[in-house]
C-alpha positions as CSV (number, residue, x, y, z in Angstrom):
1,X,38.8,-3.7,-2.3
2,X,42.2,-4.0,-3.8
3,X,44.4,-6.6,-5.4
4,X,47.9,-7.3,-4.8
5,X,50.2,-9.9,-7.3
6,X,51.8,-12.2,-4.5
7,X,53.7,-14.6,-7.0
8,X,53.1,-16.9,-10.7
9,X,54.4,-20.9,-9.7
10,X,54.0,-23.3,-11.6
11,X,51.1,-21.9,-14.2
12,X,49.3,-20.5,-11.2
13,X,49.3,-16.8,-10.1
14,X,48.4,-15.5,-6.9
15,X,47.0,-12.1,-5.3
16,X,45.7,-10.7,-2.4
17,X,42.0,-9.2,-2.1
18,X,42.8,-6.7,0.9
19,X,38.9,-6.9,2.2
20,X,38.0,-7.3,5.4
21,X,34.7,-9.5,6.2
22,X,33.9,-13.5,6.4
23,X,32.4,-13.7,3.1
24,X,34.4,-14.5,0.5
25,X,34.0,-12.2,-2.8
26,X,33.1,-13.8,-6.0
27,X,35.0,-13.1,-8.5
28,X,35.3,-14.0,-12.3
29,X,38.8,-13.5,-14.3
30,X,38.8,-13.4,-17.9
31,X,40.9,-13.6,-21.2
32,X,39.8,-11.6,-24.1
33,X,36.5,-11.7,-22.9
34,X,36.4,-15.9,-21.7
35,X,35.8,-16.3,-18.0
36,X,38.8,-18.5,-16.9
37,X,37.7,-21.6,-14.7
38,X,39.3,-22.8,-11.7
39,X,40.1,-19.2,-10.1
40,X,39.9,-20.3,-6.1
41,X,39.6,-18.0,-3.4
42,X,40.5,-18.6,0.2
43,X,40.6,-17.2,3.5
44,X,44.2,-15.5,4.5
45,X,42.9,-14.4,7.5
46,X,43.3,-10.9,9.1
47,X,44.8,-10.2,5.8
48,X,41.7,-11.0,3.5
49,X,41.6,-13.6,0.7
50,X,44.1,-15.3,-1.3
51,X,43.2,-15.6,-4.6
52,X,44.3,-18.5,-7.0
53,X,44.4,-17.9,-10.7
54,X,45.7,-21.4,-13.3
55,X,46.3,-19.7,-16.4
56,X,45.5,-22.2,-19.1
57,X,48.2,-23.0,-21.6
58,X,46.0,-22.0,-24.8
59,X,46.1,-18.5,-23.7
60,X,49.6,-17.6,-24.0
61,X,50.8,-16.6,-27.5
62,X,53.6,-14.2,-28.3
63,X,52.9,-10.5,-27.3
64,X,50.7,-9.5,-24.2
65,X,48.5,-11.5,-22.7
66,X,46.2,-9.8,-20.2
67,X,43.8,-10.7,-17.7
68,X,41.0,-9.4,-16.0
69,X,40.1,-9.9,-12.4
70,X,36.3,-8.9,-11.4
71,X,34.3,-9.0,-8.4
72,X,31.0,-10.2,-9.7
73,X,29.2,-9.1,-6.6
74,X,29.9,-5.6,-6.9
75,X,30.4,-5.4,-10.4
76,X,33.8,-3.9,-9.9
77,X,37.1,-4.2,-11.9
78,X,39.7,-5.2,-9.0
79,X,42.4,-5.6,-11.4
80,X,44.3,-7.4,-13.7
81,X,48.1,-9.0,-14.8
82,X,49.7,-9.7,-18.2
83,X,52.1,-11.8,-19.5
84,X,54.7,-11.2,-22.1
85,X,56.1,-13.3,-24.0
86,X,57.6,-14.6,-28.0
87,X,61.0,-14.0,-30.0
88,X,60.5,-10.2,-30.1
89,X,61.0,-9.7,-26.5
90,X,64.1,-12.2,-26.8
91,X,66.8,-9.6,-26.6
92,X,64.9,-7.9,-23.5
């Protein structure tokens, strides 16, 4: 399966697992190595699952912030998303 960024509102970012099949896929996102709670993932139909990500507040800090999607029943890396930010990327 793959996993496409949708959008980030309002602290919360979205993808799409393109995976066909009724059951959901488990999946587990993590911040230097701390499994993120919350991470939701619903049915979008024909289209697969939409998958809801809250990134909490103490994770962001200036420089890159990355985070790691995985689908725990497979044991697969489906992908990941990073946030920049802090003064040095100010004039960007």
């Amino acid at each position: 399966p793959k996993i496409t960024e949708t959008r980030m509102r309002d602290g919360v970012w979205e993808g799409l697992i393109a995976k066909a099949g009724s059951v959901a896929p488990t999946l587990s996102v993590s911040h230097l190595g701390v499994v993120l709670r919350g991470v939701e993932v619903t049915s979008a139909g024909k289209d697969g699952w939409l998958v809801r990500v809250p990134v909490p507040v103490e994770t962001l800090a200036d420089g890159v912030q990355t985070y790691v999607l995985i689908d725990t029943g497979a044991d697969e890396i489906l992908g990941s998303f990073s946030i920049i930010a802090g003064s040095p990327l100010s004039e960007d």
